[in-house]
N, CA and C of each residue as an Amber inpcrd file, in Angstrom:
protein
   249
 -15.8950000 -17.1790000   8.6570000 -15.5280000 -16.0980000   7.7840000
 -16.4500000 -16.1340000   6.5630000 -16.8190000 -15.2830000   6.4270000
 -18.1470000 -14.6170000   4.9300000 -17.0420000 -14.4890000   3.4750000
 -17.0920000 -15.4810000   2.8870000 -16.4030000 -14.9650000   1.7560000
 -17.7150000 -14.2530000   0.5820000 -16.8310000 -13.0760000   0.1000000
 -17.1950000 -12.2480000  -0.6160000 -16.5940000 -12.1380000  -2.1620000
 -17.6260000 -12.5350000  -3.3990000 -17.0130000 -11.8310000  -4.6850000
 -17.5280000 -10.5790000  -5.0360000 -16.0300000  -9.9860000  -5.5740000
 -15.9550000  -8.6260000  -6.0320000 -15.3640000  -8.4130000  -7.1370000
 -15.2850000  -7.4670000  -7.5520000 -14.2750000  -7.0380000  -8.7870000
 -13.6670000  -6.0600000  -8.2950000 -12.1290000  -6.1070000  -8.7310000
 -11.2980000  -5.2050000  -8.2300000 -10.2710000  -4.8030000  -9.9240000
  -9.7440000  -3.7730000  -9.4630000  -8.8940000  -3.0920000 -10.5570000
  -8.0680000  -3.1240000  -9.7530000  -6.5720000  -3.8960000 -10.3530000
  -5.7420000  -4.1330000  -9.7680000  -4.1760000  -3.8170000 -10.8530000
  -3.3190000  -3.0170000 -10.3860000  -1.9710000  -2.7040000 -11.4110000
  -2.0790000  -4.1960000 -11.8520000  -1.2460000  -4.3110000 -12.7360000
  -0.6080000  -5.9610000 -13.3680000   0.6710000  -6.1490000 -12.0570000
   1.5090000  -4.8930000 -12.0710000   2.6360000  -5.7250000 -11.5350000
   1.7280000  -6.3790000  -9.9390000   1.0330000  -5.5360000  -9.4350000
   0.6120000  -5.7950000  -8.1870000   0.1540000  -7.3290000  -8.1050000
  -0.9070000  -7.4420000  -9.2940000  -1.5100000  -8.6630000  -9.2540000
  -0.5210000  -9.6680000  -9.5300000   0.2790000  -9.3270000 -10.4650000
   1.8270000 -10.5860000 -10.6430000   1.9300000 -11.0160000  -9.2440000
   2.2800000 -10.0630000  -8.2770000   3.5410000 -10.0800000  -7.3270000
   2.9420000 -10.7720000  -6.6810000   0.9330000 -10.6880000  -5.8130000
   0.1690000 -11.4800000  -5.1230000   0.1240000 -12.9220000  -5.9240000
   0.0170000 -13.2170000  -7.0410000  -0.0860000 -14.8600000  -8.0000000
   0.8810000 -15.3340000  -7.3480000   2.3130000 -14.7590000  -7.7910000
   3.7220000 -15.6730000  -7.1530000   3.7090000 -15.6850000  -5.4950000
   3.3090000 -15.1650000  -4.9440000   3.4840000 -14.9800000  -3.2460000
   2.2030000 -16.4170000  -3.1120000   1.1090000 -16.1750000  -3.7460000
   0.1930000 -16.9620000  -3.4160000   0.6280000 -18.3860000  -4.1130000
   1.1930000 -18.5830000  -4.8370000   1.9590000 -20.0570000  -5.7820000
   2.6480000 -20.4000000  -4.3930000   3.4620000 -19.6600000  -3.9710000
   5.0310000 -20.0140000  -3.6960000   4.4590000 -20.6020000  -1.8620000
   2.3720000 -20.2020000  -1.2650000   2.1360000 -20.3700000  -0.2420000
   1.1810000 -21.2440000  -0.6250000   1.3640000 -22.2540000  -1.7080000
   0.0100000 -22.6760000  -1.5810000  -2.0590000 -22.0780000  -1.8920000
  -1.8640000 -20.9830000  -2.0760000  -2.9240000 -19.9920000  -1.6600000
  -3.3590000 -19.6420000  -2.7850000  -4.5850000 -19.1160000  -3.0150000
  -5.3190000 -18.3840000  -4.2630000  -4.5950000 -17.0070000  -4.3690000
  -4.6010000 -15.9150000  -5.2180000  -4.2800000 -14.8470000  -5.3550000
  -5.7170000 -14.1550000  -4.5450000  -6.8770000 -14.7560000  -4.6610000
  -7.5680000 -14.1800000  -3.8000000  -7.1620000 -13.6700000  -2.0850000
  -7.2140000 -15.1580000  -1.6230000  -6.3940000 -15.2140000  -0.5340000
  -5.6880000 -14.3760000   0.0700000  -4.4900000 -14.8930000  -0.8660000
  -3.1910000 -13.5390000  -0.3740000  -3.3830000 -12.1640000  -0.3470000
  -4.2230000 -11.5260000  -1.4620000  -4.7440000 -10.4010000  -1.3780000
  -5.0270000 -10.0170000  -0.5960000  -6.3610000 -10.7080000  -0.0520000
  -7.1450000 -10.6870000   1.3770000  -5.8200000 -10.7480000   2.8060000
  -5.1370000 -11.4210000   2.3480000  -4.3540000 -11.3170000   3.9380000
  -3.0430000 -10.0250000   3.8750000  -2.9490000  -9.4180000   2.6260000
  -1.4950000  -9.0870000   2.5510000  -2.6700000  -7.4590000   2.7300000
  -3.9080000  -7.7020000   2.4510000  -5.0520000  -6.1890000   3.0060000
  -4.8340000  -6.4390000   3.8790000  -5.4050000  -7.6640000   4.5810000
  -5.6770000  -7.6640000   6.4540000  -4.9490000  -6.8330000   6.8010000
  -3.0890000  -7.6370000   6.8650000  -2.2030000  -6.8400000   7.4530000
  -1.6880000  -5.4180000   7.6100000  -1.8890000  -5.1030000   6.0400000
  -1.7180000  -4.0190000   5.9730000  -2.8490000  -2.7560000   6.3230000
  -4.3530000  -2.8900000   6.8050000  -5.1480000  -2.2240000   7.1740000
  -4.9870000  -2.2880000   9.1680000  -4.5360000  -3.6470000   9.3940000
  -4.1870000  -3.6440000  10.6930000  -2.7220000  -3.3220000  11.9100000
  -1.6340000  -2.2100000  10.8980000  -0.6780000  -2.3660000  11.3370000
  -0.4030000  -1.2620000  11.6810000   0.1000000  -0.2710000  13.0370000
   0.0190000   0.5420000  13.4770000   0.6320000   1.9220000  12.4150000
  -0.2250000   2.6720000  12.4840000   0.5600000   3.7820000  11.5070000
   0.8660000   4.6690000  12.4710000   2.1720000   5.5930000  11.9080000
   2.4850000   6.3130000  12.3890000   1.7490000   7.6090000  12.9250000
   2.0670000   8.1680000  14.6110000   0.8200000   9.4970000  14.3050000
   1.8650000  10.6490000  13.7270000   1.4050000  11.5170000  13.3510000
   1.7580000  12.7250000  13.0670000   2.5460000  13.6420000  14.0800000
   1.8480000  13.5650000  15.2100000   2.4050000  13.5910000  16.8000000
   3.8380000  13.1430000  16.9620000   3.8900000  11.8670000  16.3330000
   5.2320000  11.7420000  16.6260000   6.4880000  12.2750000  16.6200000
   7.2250000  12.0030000  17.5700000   8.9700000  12.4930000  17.4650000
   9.5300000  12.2500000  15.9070000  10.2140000  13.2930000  15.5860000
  11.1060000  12.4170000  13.7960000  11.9170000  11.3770000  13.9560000
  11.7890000  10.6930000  13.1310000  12.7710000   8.9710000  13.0840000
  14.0060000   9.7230000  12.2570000  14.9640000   9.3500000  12.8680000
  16.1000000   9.6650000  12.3240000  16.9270000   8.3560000  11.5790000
  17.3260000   8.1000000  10.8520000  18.1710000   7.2250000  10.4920000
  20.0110000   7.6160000   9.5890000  20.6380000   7.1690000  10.1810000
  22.0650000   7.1590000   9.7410000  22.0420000   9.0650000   9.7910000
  21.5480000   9.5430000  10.8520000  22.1170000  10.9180000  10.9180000
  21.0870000  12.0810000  10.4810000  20.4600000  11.3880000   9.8560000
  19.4800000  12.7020000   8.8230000  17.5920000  11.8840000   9.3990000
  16.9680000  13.4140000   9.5280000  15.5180000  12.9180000   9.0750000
  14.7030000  12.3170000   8.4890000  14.1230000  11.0170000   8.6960000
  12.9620000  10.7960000   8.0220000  12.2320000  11.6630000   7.2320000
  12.1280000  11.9460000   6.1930000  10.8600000  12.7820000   5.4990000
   9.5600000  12.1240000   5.0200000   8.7210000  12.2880000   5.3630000
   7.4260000  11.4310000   5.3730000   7.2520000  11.4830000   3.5860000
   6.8850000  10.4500000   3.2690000   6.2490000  10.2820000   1.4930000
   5.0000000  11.5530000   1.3600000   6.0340000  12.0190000   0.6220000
   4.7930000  13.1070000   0.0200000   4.1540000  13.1360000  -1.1880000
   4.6500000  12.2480000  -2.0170000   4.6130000  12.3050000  -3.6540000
   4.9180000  13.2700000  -4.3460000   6.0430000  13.6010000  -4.0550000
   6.8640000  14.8230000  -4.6000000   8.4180000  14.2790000  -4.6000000
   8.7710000  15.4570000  -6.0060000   9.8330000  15.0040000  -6.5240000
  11.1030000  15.5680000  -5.6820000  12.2300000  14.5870000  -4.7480000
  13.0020000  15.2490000  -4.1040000  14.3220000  15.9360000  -4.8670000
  14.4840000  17.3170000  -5.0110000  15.1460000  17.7340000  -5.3880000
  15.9740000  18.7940000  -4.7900000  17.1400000  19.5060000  -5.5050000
  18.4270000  20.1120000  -4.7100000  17.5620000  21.2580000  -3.8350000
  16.2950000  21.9970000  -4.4630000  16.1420000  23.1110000  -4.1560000
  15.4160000  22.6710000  -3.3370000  14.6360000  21.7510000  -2.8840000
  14.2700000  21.2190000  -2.1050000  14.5710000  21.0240000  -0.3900000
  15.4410000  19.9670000  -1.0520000  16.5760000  19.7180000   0.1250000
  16.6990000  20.8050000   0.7480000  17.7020000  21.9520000   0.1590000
  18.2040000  23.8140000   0.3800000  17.0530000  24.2630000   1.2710000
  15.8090000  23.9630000   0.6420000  14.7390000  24.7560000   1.7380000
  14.4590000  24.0640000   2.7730000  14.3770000  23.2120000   2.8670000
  14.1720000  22.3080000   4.4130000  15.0370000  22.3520000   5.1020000
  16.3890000  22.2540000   4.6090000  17.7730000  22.6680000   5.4350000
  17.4300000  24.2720000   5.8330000  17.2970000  25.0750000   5.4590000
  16.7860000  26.3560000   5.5000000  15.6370000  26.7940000   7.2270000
  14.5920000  26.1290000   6.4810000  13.6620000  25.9390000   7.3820000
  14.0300000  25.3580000   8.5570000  14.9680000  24.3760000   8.3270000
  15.1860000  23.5760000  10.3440000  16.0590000  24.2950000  10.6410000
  16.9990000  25.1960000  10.1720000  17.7870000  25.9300000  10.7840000
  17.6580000  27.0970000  11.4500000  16.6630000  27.8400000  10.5180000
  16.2270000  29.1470000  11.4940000  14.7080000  28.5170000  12.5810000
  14.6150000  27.5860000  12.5290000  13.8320000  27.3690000  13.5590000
  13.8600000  26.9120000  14.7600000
């Protein structure tokens, strides 16, 4: 394995959360970084294609970065109904 230095811009809380994960394994914050990327660049994402995941009765709504609100809700209820 090629280790590589870089500079990265990283939130604080983010970098907190990798220090303690990497304390609590033994590991550099480098490290953990590097593996908590690996995983997360290697883990199947969902396709778009897919069927909706339902849980406890209601739809999954995919993260949109939007604020969920009543009128919201009203139109999507709206929308799956006449469709």
């Amino acid at each position: 394995m090629i280790l590589m230095r870089t500079t990265l811009d990283l939130d604080q809380d983010v970098l907190e959360a990798a220090k303690e994960m990497a304390a609590r394994t033994k590991k550099t914050a480098g490290q953990m970084i590097s593996d908590l990327a690996r995983r997360a660049l290697t883990m199947d994402l969902p396709s778009p294609a897919t069927a909706p995941q339902f849980q406890n009765g209601f739809e999954v709504l995919p993260a949109a970065g939007r604020v969920v609100s009543q009128e919201l809700i009203t139109r999507l209820r709206d929308e799956s109904e006449s469709a």
